[in-house]
C-alpha positions as a Markdown table, in Angstrom:
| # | Residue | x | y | z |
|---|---|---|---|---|
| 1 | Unk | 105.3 | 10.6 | 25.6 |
| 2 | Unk | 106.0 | 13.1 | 22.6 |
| 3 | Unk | 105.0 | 11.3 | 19.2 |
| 4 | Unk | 107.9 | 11.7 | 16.6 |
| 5 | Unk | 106.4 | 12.6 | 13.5 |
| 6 | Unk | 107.4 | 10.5 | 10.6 |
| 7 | Unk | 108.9 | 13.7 | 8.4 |
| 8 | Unk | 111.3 | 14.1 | 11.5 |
| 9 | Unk | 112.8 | 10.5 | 11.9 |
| 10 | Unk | 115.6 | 11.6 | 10.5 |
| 11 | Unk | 116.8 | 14.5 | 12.4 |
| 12 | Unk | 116.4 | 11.9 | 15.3 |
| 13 | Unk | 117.8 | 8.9 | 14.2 |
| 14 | Unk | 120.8 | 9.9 | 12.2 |
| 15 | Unk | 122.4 | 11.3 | 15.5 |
| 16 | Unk | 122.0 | 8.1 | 16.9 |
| 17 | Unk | 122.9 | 5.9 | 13.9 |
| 18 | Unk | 126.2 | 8.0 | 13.7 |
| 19 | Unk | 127.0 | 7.5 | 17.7 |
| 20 | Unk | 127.2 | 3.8 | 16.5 |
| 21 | Unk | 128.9 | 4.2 | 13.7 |
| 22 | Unk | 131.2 | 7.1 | 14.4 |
| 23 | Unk | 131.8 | 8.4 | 18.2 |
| 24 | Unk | 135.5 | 6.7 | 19.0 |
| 25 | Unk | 137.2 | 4.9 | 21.9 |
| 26 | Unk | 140.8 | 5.6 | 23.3 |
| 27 | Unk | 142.6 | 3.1 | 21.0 |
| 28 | Unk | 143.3 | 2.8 | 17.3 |
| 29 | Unk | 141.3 | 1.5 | 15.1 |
| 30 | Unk | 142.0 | -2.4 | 13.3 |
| 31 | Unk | 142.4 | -2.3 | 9.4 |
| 32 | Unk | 142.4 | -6.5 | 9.5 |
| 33 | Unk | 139.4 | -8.5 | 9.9 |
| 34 | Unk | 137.3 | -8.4 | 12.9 |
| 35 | Unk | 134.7 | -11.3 | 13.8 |
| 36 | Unk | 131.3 | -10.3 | 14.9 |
| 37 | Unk | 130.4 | -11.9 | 18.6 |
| 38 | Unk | 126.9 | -13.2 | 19.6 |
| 39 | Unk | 124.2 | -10.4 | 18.7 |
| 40 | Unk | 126.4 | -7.8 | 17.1 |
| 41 | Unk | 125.2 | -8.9 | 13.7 |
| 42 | Unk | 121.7 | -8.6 | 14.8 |
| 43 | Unk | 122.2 | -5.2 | 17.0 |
| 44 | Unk | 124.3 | -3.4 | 14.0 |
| 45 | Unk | 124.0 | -4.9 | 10.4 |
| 46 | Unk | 120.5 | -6.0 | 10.8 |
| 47 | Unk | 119.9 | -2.4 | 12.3 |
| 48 | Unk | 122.0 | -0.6 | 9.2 |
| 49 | Unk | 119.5 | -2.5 | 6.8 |
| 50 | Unk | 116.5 | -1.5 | 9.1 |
| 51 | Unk | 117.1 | 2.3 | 8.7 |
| 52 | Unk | 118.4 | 2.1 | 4.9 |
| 53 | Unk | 114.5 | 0.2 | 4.6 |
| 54 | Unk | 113.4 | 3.2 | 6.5 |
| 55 | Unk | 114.9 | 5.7 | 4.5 |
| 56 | Unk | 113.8 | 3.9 | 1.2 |
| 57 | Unk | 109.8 | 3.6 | 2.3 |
| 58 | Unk | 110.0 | 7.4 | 3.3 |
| 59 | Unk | 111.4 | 8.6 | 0.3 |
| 60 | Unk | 114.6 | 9.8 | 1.8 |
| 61 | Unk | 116.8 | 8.6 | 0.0 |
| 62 | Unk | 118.1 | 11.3 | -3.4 |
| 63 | Unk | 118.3 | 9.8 | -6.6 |
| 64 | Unk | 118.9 | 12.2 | -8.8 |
| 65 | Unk | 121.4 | 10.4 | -10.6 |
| 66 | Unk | 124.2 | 13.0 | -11.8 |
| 67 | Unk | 124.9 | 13.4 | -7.9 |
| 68 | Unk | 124.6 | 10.0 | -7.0 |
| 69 | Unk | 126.8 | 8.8 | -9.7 |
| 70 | Unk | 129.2 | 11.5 | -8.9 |
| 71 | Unk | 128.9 | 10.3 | -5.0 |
| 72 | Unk | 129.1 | 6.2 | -5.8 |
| 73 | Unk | 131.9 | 7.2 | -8.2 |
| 74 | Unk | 134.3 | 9.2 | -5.7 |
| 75 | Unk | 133.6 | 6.5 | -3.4 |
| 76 | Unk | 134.5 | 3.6 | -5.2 |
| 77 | Unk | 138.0 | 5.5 | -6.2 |
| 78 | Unk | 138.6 | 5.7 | -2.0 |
| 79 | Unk | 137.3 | 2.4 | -0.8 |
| 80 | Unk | 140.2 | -0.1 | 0.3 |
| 81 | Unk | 139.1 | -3.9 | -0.7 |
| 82 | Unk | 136.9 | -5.2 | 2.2 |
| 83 | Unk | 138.1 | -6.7 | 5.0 |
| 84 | Unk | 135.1 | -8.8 | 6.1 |
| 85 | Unk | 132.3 | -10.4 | 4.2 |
| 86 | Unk | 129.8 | -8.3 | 6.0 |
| 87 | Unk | 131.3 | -5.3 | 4.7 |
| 88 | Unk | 130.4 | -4.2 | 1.1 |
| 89 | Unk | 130.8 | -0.2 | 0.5 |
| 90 | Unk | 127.5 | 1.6 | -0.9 |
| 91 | Unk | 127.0 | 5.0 | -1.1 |
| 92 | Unk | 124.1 | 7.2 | -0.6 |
| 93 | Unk | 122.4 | 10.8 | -0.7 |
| 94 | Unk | 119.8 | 11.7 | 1.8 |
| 95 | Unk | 117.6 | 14.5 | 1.4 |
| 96 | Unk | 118.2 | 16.5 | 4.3 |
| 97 | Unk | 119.3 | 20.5 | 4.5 |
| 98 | Unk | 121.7 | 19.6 | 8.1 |
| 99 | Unk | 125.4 | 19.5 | 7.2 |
| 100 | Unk | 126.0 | 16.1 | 7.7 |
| 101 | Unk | 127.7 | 12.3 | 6.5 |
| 102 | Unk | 127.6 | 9.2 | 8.4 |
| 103 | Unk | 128.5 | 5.6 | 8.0 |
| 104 | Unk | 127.3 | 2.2 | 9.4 |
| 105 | Unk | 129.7 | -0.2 | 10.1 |
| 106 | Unk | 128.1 | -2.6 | 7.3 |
| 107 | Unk | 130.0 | 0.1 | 4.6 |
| 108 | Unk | 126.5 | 2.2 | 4.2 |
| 109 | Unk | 127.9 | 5.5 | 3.8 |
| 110 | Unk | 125.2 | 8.4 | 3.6 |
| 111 | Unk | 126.0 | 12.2 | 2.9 |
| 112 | Unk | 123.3 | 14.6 | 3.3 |
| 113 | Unk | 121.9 | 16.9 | 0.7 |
| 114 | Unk | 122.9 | 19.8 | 3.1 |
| 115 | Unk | 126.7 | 18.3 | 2.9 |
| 116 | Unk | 126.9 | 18.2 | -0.8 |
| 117 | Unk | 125.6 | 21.8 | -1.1 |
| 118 | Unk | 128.2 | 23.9 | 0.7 |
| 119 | Unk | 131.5 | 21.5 | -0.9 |
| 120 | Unk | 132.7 | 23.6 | -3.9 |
| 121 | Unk | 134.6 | 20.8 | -5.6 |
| 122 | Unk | 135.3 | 16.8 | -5.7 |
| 123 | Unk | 138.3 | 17.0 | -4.0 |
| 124 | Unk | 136.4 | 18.4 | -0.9 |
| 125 | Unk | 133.8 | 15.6 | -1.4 |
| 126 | Unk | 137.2 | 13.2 | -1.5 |
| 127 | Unk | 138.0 | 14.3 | 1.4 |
| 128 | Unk | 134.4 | 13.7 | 3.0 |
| 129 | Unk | 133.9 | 10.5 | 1.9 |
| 130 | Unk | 137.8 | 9.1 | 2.9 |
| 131 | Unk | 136.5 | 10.5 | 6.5 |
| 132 | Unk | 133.9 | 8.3 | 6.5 |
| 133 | Unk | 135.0 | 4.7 | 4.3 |
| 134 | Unk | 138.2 | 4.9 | 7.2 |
| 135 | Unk | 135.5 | 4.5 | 10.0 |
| 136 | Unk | 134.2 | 1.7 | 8.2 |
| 137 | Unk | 137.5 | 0.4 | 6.9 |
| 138 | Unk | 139.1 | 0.7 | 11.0 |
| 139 | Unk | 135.7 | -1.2 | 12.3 |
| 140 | Unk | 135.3 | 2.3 | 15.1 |
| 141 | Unk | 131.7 | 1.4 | 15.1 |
| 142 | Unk | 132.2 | -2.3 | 16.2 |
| 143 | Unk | 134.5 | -1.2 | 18.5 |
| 144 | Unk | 132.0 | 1.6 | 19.7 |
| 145 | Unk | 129.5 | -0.5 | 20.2 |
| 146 | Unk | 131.5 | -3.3 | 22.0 |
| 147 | Unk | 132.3 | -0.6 | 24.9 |
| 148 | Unk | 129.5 | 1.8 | 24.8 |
| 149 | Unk | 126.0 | -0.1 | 24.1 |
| 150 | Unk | 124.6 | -0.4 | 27.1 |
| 151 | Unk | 125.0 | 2.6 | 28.0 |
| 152 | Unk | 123.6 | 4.2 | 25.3 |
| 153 | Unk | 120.8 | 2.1 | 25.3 |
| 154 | Unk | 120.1 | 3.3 | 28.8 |
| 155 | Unk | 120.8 | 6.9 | 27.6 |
| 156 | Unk | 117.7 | 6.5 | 25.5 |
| 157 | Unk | 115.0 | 5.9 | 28.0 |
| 158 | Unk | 116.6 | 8.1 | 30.2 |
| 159 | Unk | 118.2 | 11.0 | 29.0 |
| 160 | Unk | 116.8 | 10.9 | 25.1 |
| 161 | Unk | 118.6 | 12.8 | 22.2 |
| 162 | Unk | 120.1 | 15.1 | 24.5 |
| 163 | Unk | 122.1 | 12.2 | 26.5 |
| 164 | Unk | 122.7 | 10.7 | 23.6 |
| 165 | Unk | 124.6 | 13.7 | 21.8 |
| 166 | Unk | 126.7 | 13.8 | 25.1 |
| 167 | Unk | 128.3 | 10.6 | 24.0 |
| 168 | Unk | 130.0 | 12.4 | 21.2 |
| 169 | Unk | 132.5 | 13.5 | 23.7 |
| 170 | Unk | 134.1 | 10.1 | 23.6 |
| 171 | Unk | 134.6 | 10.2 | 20.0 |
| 172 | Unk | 137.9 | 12.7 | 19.9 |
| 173 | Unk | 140.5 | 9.4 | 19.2 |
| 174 | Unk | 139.0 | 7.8 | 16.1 |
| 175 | Unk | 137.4 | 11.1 | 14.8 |
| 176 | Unk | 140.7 | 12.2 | 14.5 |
| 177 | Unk | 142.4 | 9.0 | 13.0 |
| 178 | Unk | 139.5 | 9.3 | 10.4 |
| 179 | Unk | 140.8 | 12.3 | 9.1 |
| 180 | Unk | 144.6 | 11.5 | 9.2 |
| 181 | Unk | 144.0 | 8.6 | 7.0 |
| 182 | Unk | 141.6 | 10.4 | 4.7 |
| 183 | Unk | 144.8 | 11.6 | 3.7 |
| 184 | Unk | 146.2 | 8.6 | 2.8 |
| 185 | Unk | 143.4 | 7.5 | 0.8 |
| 186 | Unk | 143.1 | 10.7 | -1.3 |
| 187 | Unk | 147.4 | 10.1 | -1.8 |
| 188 | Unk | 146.9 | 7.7 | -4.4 |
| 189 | Unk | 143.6 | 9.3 | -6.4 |
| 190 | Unk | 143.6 | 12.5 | -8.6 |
| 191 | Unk | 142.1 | 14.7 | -5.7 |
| 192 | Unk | 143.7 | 17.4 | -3.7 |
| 193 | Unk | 144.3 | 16.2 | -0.2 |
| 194 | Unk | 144.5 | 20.2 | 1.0 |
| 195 | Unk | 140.5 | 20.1 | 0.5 |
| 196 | Unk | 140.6 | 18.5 | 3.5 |
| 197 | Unk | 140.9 | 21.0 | 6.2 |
| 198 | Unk | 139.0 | 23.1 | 3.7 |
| 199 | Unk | 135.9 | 21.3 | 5.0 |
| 200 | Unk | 136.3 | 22.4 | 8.8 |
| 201 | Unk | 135.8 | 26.0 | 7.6 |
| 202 | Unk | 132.5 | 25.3 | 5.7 |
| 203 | Unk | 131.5 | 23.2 | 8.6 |
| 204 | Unk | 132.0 | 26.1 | 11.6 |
| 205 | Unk | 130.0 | 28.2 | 9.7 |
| 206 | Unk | 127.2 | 29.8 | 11.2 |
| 207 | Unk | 124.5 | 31.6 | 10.0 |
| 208 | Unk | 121.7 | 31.5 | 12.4 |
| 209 | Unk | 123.5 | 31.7 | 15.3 |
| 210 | Unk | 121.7 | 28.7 | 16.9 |
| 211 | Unk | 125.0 | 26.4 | 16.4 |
| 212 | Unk | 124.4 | 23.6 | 16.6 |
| 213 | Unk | 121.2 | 23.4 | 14.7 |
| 214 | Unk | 120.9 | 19.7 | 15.2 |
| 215 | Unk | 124.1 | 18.6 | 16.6 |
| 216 | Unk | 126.0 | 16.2 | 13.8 |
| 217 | Unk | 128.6 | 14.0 | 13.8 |
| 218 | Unk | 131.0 | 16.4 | 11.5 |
| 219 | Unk | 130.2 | 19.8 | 14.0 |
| 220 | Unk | 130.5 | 18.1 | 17.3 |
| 221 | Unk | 133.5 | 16.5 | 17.9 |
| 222 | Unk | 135.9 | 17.6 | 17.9 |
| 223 | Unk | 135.9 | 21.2 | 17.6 |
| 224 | Unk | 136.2 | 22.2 | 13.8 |
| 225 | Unk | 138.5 | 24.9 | 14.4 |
| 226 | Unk | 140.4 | 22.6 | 15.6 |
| 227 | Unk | 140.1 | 19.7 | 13.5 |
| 228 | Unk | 140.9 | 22.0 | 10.9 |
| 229 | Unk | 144.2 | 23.1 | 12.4 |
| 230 | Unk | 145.2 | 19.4 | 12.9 |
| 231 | Unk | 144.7 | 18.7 | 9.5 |
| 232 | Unk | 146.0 | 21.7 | 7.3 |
| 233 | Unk | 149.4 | 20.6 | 9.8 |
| 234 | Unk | 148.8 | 16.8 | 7.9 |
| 235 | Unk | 148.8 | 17.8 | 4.4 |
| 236 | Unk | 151.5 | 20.9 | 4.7 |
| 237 | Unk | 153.8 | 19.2 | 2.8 |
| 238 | Unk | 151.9 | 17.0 | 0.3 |
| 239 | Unk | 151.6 | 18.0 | -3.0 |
| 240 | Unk | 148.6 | 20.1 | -4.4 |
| 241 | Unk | 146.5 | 18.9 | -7.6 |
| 242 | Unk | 144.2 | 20.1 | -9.7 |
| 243 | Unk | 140.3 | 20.8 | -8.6 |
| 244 | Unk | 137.5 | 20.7 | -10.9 |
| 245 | Unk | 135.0 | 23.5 | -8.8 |
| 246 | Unk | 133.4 | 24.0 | -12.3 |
| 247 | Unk | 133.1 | 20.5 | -13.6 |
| 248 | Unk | 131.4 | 20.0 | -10.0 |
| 249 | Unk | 128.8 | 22.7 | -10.4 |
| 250 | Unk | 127.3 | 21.7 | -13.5 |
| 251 | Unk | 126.0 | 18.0 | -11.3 |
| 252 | Unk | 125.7 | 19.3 | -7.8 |
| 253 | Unk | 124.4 | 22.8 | -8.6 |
| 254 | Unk | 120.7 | 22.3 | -9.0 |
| 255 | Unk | 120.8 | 20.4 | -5.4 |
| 256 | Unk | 121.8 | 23.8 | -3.9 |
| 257 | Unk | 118.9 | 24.9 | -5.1 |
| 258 | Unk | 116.6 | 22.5 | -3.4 |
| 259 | Unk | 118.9 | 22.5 | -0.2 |
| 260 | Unk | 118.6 | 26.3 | -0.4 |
| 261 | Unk | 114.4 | 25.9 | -0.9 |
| 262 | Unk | 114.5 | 23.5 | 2.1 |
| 263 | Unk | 116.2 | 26.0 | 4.6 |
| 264 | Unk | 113.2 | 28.3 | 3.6 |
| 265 | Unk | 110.7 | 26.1 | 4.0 |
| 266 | Unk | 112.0 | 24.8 | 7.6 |
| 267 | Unk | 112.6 | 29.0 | 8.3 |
| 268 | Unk | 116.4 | 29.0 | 8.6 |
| 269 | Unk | 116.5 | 32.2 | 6.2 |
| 270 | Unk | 119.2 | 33.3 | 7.1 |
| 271 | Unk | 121.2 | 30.3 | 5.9 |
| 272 | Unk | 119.6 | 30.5 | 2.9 |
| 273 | Unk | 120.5 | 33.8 | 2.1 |
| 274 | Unk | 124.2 | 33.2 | 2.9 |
| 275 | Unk | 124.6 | 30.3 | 0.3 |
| 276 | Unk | 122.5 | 31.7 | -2.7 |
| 277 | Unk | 124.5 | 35.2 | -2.6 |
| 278 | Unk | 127.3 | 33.0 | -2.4 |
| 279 | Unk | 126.0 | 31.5 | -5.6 |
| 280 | Unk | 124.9 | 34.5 | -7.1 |
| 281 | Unk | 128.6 | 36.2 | -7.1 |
| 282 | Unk | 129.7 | 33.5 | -9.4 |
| 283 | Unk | 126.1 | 32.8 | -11.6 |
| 284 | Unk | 124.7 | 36.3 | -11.0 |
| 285 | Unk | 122.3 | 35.7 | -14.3 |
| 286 | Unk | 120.1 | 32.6 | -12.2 |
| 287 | Unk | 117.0 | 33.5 | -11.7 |
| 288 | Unk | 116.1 | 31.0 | -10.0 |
| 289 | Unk | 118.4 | 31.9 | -7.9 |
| 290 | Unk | 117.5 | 35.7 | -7.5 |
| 291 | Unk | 114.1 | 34.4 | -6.3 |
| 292 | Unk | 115.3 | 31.9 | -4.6 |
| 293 | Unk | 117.4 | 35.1 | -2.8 |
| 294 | Unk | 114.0 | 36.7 | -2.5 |
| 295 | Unk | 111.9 | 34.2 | -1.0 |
| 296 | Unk | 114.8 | 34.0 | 1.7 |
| 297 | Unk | 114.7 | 37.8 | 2.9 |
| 298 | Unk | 110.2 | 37.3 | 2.7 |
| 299 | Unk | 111.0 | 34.5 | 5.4 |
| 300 | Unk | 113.4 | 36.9 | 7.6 |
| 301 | Unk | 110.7 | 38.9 | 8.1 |
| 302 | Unk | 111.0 | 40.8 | 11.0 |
| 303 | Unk | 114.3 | 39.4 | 12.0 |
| 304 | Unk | 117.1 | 41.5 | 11.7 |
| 305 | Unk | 120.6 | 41.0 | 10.0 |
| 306 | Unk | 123.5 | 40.2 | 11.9 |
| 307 | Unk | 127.1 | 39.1 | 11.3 |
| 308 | Unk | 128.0 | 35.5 | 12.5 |
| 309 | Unk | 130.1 | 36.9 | 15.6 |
| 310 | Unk | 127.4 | 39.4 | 16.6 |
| 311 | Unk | 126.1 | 36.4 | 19.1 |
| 312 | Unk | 127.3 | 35.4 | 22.4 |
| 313 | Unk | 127.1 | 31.5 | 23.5 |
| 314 | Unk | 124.4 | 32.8 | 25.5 |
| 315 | Unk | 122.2 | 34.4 | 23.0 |
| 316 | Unk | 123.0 | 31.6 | 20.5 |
| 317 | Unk | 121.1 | 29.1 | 23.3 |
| 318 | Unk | 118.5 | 31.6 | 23.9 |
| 319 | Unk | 117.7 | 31.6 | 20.3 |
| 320 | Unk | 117.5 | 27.7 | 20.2 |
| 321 | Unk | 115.2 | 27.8 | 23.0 |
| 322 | Unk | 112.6 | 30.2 | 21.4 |
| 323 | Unk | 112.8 | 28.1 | 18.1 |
| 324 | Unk | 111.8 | 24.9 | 20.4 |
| 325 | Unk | 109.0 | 26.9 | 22.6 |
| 326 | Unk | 107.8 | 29.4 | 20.1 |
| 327 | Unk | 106.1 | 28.2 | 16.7 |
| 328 | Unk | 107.4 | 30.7 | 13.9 |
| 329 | Unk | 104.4 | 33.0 | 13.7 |
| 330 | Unk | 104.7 | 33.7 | 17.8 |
| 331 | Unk | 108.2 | 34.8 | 17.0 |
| 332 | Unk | 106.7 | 37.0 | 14.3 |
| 333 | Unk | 104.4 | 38.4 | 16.2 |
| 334 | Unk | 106.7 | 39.2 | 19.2 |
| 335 | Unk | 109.3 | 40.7 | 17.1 |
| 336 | Unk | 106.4 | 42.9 | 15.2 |
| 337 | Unk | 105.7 | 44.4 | 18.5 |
| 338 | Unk | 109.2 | 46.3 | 19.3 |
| 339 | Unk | 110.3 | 49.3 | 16.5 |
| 340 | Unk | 113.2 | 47.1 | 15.9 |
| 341 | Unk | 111.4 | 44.5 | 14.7 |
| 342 | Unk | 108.8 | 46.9 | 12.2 |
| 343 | Unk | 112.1 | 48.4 | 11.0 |
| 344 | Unk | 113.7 | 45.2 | 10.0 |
| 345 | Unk | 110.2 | 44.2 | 8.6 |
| 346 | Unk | 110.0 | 46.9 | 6.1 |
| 347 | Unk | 113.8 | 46.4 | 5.3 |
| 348 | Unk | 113.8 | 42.3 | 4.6 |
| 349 | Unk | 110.5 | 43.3 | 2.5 |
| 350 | Unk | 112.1 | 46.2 | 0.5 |
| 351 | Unk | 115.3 | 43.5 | 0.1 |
| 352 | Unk | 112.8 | 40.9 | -1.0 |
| 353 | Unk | 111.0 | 43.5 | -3.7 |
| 354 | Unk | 114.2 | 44.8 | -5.2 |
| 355 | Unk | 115.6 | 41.2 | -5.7 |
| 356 | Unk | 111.8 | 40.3 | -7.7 |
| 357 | Unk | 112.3 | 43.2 | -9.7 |
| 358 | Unk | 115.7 | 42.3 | -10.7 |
| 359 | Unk | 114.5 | 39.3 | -12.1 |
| 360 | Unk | 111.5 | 41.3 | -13.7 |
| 361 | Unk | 114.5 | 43.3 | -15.2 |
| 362 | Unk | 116.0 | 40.2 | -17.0 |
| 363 | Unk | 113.0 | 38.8 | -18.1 |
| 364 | Unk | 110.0 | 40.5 | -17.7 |
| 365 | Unk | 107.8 | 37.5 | -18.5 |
| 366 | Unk | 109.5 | 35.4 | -15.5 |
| 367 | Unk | 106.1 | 34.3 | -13.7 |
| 368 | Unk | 107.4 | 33.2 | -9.8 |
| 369 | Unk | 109.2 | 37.2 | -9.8 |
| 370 | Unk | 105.0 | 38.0 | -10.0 |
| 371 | Unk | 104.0 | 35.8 | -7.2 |
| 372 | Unk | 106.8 | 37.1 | -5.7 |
| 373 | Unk | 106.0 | 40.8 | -5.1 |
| 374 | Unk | 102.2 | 39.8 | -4.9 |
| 375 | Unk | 103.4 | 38.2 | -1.7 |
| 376 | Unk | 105.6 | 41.3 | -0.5 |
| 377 | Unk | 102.8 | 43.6 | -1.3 |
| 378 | Unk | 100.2 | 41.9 | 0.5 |
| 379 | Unk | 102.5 | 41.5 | 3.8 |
| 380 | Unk | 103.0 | 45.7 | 3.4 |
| 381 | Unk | 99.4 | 45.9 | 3.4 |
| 382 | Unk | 99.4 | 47.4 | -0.2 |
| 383 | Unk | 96.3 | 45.2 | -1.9 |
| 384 | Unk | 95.7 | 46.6 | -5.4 |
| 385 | Unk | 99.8 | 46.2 | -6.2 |
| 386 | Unk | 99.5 | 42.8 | -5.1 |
| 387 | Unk | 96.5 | 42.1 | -6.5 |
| 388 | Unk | 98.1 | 43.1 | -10.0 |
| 389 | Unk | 101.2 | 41.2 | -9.6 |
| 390 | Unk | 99.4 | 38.0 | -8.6 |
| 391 | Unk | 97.2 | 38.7 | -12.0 |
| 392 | Unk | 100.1 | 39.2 | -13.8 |
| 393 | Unk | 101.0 | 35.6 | -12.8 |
| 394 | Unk | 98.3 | 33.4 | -13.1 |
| 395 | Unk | 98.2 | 34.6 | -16.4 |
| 396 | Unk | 101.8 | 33.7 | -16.8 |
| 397 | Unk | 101.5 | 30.8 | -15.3 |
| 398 | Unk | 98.0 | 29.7 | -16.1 |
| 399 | Unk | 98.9 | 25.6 | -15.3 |
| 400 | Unk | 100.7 | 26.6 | -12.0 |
| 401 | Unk | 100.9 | 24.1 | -9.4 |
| 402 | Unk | 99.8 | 26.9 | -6.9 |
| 403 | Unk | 96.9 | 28.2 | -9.0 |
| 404 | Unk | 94.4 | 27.9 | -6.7 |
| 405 | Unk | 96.1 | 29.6 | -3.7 |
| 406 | Unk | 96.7 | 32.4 | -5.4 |
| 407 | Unk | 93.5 | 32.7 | -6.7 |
| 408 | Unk | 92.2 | 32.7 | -3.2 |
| 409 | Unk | 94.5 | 35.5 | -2.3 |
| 410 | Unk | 92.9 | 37.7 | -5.1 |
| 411 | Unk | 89.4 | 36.9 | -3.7 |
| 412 | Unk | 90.8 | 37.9 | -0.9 |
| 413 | Unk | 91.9 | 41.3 | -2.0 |
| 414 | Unk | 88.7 | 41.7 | -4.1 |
| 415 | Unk | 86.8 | 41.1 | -0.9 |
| 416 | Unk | 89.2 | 43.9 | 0.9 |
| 417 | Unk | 89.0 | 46.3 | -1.4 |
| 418 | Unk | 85.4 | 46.1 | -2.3 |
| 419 | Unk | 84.6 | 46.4 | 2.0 |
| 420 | Unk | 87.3 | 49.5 | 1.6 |
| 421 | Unk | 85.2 | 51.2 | -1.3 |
| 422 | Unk | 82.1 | 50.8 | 0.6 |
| 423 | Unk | 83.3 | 52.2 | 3.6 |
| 424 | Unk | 84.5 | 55.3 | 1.4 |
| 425 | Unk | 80.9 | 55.2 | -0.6 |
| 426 | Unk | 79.4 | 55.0 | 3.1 |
């Protein structure tokens, strides 16, 4: 049996949280009060307070609280009054990169940090969050369960997560009701209902041509092109109002930072790179951003760039496949063995150095543009330039968090260039 690390729970248990919660039946959903029967409060509200514990005790759960008062706020505006006592709307950010929301049928309502960075306004967030209170509000999970349980359950010991995302098929009828009556909640609030098909767009985005990534419940069913298309026909005729992209920004704009940090740090580059250039055309003096641009094209590495249609269905799943069989530095390592790959190699790094030393440019003193180029140097196999630019930045940076790993690089390079001169001596 594989052992689920605890770091990865949640790319594993929000797909099956949101089959409860979300995949559909063929029949409307009922806006009046529905009773519980026999174990249902015990197989889905005592379960929705089991994974909001879970999320709590391993620190999932976002707190920053500009966004979440931003997030609890909209939400309130949308929320009809509960129909049921075991229904009480709460909102919640989950720090997770995946472009995702969910609900449980208790009125938990979680949006990922991966969500909130690609929406450009409040209205699109509206729009979001009346997807998922009408769930909620039309009981689709009770009525989910009451047909599909047992079968899921089975699902699990026998098929896993892949059997499991297979159920999503089902969910076409009460996905779609969800967003025809986001509508309707949004009609009577200050935010633009044509945000609405807005978020398809966003959501068939693909910038690693792996899609899906991790299959969820807003890019599975049913298809966003389509979805899309459905709802831009909903809201043709209402009325547009005003959006507030700017207002927006100035709460949600240091999360795309940390959403954009994440996507390098679980090596999905070129994600990265596509939202912090987007960011970059309308904030082009962030430097944090610059290096956050930087740091994106280091992790490409040898990969090379490509346009979102450049990929096939096919090579899309062969690239998932070598991302589950291959760890990252056996990708690497393959790819640094073809000409194609040494060429793209010495491009991502000479994208990388430029972007450093346009930061350099706008503040010469800016310590991470150092550590930076130390790191591009010492990948090109140039020692004494990175050697000076990691000096440059412990000195800058002389209580930096990192201190001691860059000191061990300069050892490192001492060490390499003190062998080199003895070899010349010799």
């Amino acid at each position: 049996m594989r052992l689920i690390h605890p770091k990865s729970l949640l790319r594993y248990a929000v797909p099956w949280v949101a089959v409860l919660a979300c995949s559909s039946v063929a029949a409307d959903g009922v806006y009046e009060p529905v009773e519980l029967r026999k174990r249902e409060p015990a197989d889905l509200m005592d379960t929705a307070r089991e994974y909001q514990d879970q999320f709590e005790r391993r620190s999932l759960i976002y707190k920053e609280p500009r966004v979440v008062g931003l997030v609890e706020r909209i939400g309130a505006e949308l929320a009809p009054p509960p129909t049921d006592d075991y229904i009480d709307y709460r909102f919640f950010v989950i720090r997770d990169p995946s472009p995702n929301a969910f609900a449980m049928p208790n009125g938990q309502i979680y949006v990922h940090t991966g969500m909130l960075a690609r929406l450009e306004d409040s209205s699109q967030l509206a729009g979001l969050l009346a997807h998922e209170i009408n769930h909620v509000a039309g009981h689709h999970g009770i009525l989910q369960h009451r047909i599909t349980a047992p079968r899921i359950l089975i699902d699990i010991f026998v098929g896993g997560l892949a059997s499991l995302m297979g159920q999503l098929r089902y969910s076409r009828e009460l996905e779609q009701e969800a967003d025809d009556r986001a509508s309707l909640l949004m009609a009577n609030t200050d935010y633009d209902p044509h945000a609405l098909p807005e978020l398809f767009d966003i959501l068939k985005e693909d910038f690693e041509g792996l899609r899906p990534r991790m299959a969820t419940i807003w890019t599975t069913h049913p298809d966003p092109d389509k979805r899309g298309d459905t709802s831009r026909a909903t809201v043709a005729d209402l009325p547009a109002k005003p959006r507030d992209a700017e207002a927006f920004d100035a709460i949600v704009y240091p999360l795309r930072a940390i959403t954009i940090r994440d996507y390098i740090q679980d090596d999905y580059p070129y994600t990265a790179i596509a939202l912090a250039e987007g960011l970059l055309e309308r904030y082009p003096d962030d430097m944090e951003m610059r290096m956050l641009l930087g740091d994106a094209w280091q992790r490409l590495g040898p990969r090379s760039e490509f346009a979102p249609d450049d990929f096939s269905n096919r090579d899309k799943r062969r690239n998932l496949r070598k991302r589950v069989f291959k760890t990252r530095q056996e990708r690497t390592e393959e790819l640094l063995e073809t000409e194609e790959g040494r060429q793209a190699f010495a491009a991502n790094m000479d994208y990388a150095r430029e972007t450093y030393e346009s930061v350099l440019a706008m503040d010469s003193a800016y310590a991470p543009a150092h550590r930076g180029l130390g790191e591009v140097y010492q990948k090109l196999g140039m020692p004494r330039e990175a050697g000076r630019h990691y000096l440059e930045y412990v000195r800058a940076a002389p209580d930096a968090a990192d201190r001691p790993v860059v000191m061990g690089r300069l050892t490192q390079i001492r060490d390499e260039l003190a062998k080199e001169n003895g070899n010349e001596t010799n």
